[in-house]
C-alpha positions as CSV (number, residue, x, y, z in Angstrom):
1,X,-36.6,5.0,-22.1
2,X,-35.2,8.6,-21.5
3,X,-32.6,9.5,-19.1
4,X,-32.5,12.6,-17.8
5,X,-29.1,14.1,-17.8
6,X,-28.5,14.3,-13.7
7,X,-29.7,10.4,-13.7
8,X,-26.6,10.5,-16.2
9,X,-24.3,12.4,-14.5
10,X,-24.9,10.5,-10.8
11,X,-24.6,7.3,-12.6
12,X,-21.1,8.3,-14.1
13,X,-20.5,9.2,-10.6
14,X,-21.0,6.2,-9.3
15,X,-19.4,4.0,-11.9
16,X,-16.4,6.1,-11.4
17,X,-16.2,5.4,-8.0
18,X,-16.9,2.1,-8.1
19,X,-14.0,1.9,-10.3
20,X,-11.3,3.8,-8.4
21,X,-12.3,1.6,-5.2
22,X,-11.3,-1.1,-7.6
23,X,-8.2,0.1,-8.6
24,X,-7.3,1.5,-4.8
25,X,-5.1,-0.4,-2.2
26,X,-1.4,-0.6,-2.0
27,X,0.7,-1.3,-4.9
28,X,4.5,-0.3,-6.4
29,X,7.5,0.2,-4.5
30,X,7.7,2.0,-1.0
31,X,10.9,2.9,0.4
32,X,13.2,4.8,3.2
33,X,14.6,8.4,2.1
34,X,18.2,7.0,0.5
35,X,16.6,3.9,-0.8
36,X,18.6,1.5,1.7
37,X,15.1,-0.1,2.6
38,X,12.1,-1.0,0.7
39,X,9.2,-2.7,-0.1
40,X,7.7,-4.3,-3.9
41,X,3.9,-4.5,-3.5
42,X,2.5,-6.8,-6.4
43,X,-0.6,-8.5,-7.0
44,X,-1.8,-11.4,-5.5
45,X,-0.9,-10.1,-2.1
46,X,2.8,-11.2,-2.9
47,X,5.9,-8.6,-2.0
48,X,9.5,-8.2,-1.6
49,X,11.2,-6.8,0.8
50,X,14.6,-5.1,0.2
51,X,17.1,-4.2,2.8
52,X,20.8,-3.2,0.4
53,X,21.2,-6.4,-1.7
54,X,19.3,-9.0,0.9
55,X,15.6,-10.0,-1.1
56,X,12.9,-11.5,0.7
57,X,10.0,-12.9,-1.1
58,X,6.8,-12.1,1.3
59,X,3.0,-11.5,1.4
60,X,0.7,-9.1,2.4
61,X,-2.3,-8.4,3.8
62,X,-3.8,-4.7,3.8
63,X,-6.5,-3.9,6.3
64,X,-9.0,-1.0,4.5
65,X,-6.0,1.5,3.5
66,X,-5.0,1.5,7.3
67,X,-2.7,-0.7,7.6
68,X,-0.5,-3.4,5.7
69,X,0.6,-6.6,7.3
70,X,3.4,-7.8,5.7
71,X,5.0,-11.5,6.2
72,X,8.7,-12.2,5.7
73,X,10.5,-14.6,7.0
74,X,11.8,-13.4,9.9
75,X,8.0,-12.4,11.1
76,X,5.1,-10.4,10.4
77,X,5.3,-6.2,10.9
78,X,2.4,-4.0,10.7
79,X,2.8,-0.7,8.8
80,X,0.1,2.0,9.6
81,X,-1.0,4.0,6.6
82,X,-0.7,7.5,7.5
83,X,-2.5,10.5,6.0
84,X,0.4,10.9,3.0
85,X,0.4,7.4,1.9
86,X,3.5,6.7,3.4
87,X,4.3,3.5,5.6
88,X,5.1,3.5,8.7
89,X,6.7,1.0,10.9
90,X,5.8,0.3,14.3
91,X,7.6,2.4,16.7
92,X,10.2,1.0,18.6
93,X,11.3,-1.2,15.9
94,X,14.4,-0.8,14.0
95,X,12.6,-0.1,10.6
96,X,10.8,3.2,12.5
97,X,14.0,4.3,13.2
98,X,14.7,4.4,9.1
99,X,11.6,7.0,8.8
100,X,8.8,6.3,6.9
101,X,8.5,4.4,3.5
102,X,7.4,6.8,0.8
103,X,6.3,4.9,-2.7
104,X,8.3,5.8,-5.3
């Protein structure tokens, strides 16, 4: 069976794709300009959330690279995902006063 090289070439495309969507979503470090607060996305929807030396161990849920939930102990805050890739926390709360989270 012959394949033409545009079947090729589209097929590429698509496996590509395919793997990038795989690979996508939030992951790494994201913190505040001056590093006093941040957040450690690993797999397994697990993070940790760092404000100076206090750790938290929480978990996250992100919502189709809009938004990430992210559960702590002290309660659940919803970053949007704006057009940078930076974090940012609902306004009104103390974290939006910090500015966005960047990753790093």
């Amino acid at each position: 069976m012959k394949i033409s090289f545009r079947r090729s070439i589209l097929l590429a495309a698509v496996a590509g794709a395919s793997f990038l969507a795989a690979c996508g979503g939030i992951s790494g470090t994201y913190q505040v300009e001056g590093g006093g607060y941040s957040v450690e996305f690993q797999s397994g929807g697990k993070a940790v959330e760092s404000l100076g030396p206090q750790k938290d161990n929480c978990t996250y849920v992100e919502d189709s690279g809009k938004s990430v939930t992210l559960t702590c102990a002290d309660g659940k805050t919803v970053f949007t995902i704006n057009d940078k890739g930076q974090l940012i926390a609902p306004q009104g709360s103390m974290l939006a006063m910090m500015g966005p989270l960047t990753k790093k």
